[in-house]
C-alpha positions in Angstrom: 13.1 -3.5 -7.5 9.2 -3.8 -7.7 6.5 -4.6 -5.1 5.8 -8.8 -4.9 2.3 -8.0 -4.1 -0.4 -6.4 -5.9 -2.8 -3.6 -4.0 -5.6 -1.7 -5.4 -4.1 1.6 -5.9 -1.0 0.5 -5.8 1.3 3.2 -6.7 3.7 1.6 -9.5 1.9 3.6 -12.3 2.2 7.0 -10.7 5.7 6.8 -9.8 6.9 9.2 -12.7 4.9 11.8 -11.1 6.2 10.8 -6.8 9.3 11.0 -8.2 9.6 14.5 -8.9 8.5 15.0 -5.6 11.1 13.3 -3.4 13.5 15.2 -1.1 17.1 14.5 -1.2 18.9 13.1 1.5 15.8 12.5 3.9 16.9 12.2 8.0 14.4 8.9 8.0 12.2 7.5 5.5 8.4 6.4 6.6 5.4 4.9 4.5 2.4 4.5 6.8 0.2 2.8 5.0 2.9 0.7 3.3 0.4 -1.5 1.0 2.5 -3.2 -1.8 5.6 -0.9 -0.8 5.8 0.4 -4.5 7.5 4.2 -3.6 9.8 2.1 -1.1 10.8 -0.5 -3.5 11.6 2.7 -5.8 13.4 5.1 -3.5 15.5 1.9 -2.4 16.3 0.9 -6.4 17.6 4.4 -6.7 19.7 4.6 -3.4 17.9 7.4 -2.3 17.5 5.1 1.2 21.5 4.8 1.3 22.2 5.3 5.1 18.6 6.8 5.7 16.2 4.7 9.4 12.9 3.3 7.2 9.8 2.8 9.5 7.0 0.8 6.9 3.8 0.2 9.0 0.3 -0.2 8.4 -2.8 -0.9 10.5 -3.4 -4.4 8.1 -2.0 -7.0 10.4 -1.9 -9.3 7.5 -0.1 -7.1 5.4 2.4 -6.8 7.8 2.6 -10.4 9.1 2.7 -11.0 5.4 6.2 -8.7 5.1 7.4 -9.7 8.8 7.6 -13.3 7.5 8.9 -12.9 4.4 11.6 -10.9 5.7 13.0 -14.0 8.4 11.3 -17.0 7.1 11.7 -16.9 3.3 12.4 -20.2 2.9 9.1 -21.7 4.1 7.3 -19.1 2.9 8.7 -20.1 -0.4 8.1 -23.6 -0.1 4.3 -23.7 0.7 3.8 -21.3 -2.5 5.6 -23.7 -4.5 3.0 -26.3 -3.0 0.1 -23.9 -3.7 1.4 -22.8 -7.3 1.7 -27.0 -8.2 -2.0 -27.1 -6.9 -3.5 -24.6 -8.6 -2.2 -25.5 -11.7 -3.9 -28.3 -11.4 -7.2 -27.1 -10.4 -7.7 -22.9 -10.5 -10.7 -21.3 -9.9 -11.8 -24.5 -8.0 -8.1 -24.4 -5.5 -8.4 -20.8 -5.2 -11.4 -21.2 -3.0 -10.5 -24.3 -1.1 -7.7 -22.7 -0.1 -9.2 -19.3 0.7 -12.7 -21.0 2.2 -10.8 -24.3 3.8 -7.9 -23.2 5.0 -6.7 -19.4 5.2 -10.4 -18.2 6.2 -10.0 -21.1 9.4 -6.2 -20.5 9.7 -6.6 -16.7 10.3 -9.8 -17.2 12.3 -7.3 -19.6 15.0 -5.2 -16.5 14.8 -7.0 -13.9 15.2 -8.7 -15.8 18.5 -5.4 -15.5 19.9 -4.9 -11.8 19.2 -4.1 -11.5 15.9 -0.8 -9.8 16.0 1.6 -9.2 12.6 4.1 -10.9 14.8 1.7 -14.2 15.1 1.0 -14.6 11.7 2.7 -17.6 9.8 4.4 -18.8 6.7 1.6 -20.8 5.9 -0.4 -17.8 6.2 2.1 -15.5 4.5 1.9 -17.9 1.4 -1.4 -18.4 1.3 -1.9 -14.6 1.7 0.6 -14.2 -1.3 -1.3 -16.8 -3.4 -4.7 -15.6 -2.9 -3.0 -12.2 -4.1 -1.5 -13.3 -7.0 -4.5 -15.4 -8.3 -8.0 -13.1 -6.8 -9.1 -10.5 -8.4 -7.1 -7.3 -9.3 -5.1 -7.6 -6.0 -7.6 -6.7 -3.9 -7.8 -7.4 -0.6 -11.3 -6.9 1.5 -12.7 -8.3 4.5 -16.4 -8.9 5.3 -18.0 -7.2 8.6 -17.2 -10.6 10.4 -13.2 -10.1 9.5 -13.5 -13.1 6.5 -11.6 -12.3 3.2 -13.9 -12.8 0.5 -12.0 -11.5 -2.7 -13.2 -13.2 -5.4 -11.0 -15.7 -8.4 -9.3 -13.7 -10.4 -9.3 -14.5 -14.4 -5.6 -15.3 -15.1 -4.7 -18.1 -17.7 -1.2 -18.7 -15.7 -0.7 -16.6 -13.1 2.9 -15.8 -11.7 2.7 -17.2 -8.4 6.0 -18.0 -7.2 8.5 -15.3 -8.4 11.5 -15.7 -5.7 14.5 -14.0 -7.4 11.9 -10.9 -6.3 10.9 -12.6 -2.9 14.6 -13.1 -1.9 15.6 -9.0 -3.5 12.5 -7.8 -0.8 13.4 -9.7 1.8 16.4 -8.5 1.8 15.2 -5.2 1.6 12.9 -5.7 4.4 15.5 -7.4 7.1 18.2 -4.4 6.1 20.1 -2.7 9.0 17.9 1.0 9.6 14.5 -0.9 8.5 11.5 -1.2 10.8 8.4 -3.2 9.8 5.8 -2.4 12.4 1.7 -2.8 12.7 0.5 0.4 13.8 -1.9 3.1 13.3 -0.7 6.1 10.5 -0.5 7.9 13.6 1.6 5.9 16.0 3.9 5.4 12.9 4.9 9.0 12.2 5.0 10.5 15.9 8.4 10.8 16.1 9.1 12.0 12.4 11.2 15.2 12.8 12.1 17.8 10.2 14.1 16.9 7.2 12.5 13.0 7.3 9.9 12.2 4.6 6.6 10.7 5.2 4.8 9.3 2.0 1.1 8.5 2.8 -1.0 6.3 0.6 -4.6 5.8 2.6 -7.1 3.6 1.6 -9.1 6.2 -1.1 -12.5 7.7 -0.7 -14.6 6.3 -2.9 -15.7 8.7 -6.0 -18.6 6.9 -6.2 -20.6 4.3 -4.1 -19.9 1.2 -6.7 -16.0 2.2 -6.3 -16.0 1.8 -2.4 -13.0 -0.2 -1.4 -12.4 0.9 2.0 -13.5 -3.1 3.4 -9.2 -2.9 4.1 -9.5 -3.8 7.2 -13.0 -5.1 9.3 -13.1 -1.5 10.4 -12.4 0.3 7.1 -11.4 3.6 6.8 -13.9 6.3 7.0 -14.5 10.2 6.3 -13.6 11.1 9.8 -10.2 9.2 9.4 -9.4 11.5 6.1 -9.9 14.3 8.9 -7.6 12.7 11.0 -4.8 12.3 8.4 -5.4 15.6 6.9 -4.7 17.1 10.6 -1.7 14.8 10.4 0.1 16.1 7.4 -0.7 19.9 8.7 1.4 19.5 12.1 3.9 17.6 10.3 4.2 20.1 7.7 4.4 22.7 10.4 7.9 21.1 12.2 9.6 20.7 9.0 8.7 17.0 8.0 8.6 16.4 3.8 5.1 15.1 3.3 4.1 13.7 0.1 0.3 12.2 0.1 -1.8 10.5 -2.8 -5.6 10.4 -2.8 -8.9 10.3 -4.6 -10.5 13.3 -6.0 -13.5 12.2 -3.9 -15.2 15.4 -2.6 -14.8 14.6 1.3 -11.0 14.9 0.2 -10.2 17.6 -2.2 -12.3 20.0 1.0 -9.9 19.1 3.1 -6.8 20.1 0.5 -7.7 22.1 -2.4 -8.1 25.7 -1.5 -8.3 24.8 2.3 -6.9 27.2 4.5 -5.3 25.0 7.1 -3.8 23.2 4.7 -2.4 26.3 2.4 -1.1 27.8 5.5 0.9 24.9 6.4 2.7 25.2 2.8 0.7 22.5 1.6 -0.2 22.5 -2.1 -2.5 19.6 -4.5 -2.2 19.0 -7.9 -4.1 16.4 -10.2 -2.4 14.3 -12.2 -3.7 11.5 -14.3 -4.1 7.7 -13.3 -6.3 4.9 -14.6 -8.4 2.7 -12.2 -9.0 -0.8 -13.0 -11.5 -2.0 -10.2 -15.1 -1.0 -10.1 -18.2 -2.9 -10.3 -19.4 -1.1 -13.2 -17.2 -1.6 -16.5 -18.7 1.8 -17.7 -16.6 3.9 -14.6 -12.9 2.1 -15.1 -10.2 4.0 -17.1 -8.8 7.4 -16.7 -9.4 9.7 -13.8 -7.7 12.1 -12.1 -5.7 11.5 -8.7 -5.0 14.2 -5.7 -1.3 14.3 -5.0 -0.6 17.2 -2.0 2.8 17.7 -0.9 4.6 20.4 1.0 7.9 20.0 -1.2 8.3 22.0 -4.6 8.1 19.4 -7.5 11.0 18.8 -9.7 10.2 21.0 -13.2 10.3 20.0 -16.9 12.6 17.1 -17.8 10.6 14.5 -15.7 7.3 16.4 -17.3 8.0 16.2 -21.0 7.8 12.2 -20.3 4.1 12.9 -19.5 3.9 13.3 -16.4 1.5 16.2 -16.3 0.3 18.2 -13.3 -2.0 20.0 -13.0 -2.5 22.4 -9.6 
């Protein structure tokens, strides 16, 4: 199983190196800041969910209005993408922006008057979300200060935009007995997480530098003081027994609040950097290789996984 939506940082290229990190036989499973779900979709493929409460959630009403309707209303969702994949072939670049500027800008406006809740949000909206994903650039999704998503065309000769042998496999996955899909702050999601669950946290990154800044994730974004907050999370969750696995940026206002921290090393947390490759940035010259922060209070799993490349480095 694989994510059907793309996300900037999305996590299917570092999953060699989460791997060696996940507990067996977790009490519950939650991913607050669920994004394109990759670690999910993975623990799920390899039955390490068998039997185990999921709670996915993220603060990205869309996100999760996108998930909610794609887990009971497949069918349509499927239906106006098959609709938007027969226009676009016909017109690209030029139906990408009608249907971001014409009608999912206005559509989500309408909804967002009324409260803008995950629950609200529609097929049409879930398609055209899913569209917009699978044809803007590099999966990115930002919104403006005024709460308008402005990602730019992508440049895809034929985009896959309808792919539903995967659609129908996540939905699914997503309407299973045990699995909750809520909208909710990281902290709201994990308040009842008790020890033996595992909590994998994948936060919008601090920038490593200011043409890298990718935070616009929601109209609010996500800020040095919410690092803070998340950092105090994984200490007290650390501290009653929870397994916490977190990826990050190398950023300076993160590795402070990891790397050689006392909180953090007195709650048995512990960072390593491992290698990852980052394709967005408005400057060619700063995509490619850099190093990620992974921190995680449970011993990784040695060698075999290793000798496949999957290099650490504390």
């Amino acid at each position: 199983m694989r994510p059907f939506l793309k996300w900037v940082g999305g996590k299917r290229q570092l999953l060699p190196v989460l791997r060696r990190f996940y507990p067996l036989a977790p009490g519950a499973y939650y991913e607050p800041f669920v994004g394109s779900g990759a670690v999910f979709f993975d623990l799920l493929a390899r039955g390490a969910l068998d039997g185990c409460r999921v709670v996915l959630s993220d603060d990205n009403a869309d996100l999760i209005g996108c998930y909610l309707r794609v887990s009971d209303s497949l069918d349509a969702v499927v239906a106006e993408l098959e609709r938007l994949a027969a226009d676009h072939a016909a017109g690209g670049r030029d139906c990408y922006l009608r249907v971001r500027d014409q009608r999912f800008n206005p559509q989500r406006a309408e909804w967002r008057a009324d409260g803008g809740h995950a629950r609200d949000y529609s097929a049409g909206l879930a398609a055209m979300l899913i569209y917009l994903n699978r044809t803007g650039y590099n999966g990115l999704f930002r919104l403006n200060s005024t709460g308008e998503y402005n990602v730019p065309p992508g440049r895809y000769e034929r985009p896959r935009i309808v792919d539903a042998p995967l659609l129908q496999q996540a939905s699914r996955a997503l309407a299973a007995p045990g699995v909750a899909v809520r909208q909710t702050p990281f902290e709201s999601a994990i308040s009842d997480a008790a020890a033996g669950d595992f909590v994998y946290f994948d936060p919008p990154y601090s920038p490593l530098s200011a043409t890298a800044n990718f935070r616009g994730y929601t109209a609010r974004g996500f800020a040095a003081g919410d690092q803070e907050r998340l950092q105090a999370a994984l200490i007290a969750l650390a501290e009653r027994g929870v397994h916490v696995l977190l990826s990050n940026s190398t950023a300076p206002a993160v590795t402070r609040l990891y790397e050689n921290n006392p909180a953090a090393t007195n709650a048995g947390l512990r960072s390593w950097r491992v290698p990852a490759r980052r394709a967005v940035n408005s400057r060619a010259d700063l995509r490619g290789a850099v190093d990620e922060l992974v921190v995680s209070n449970v011993a990784p799993e040695p060698a075999a996984r290793a000798a496949r490349g999957e290099r650490l480095r504390a």
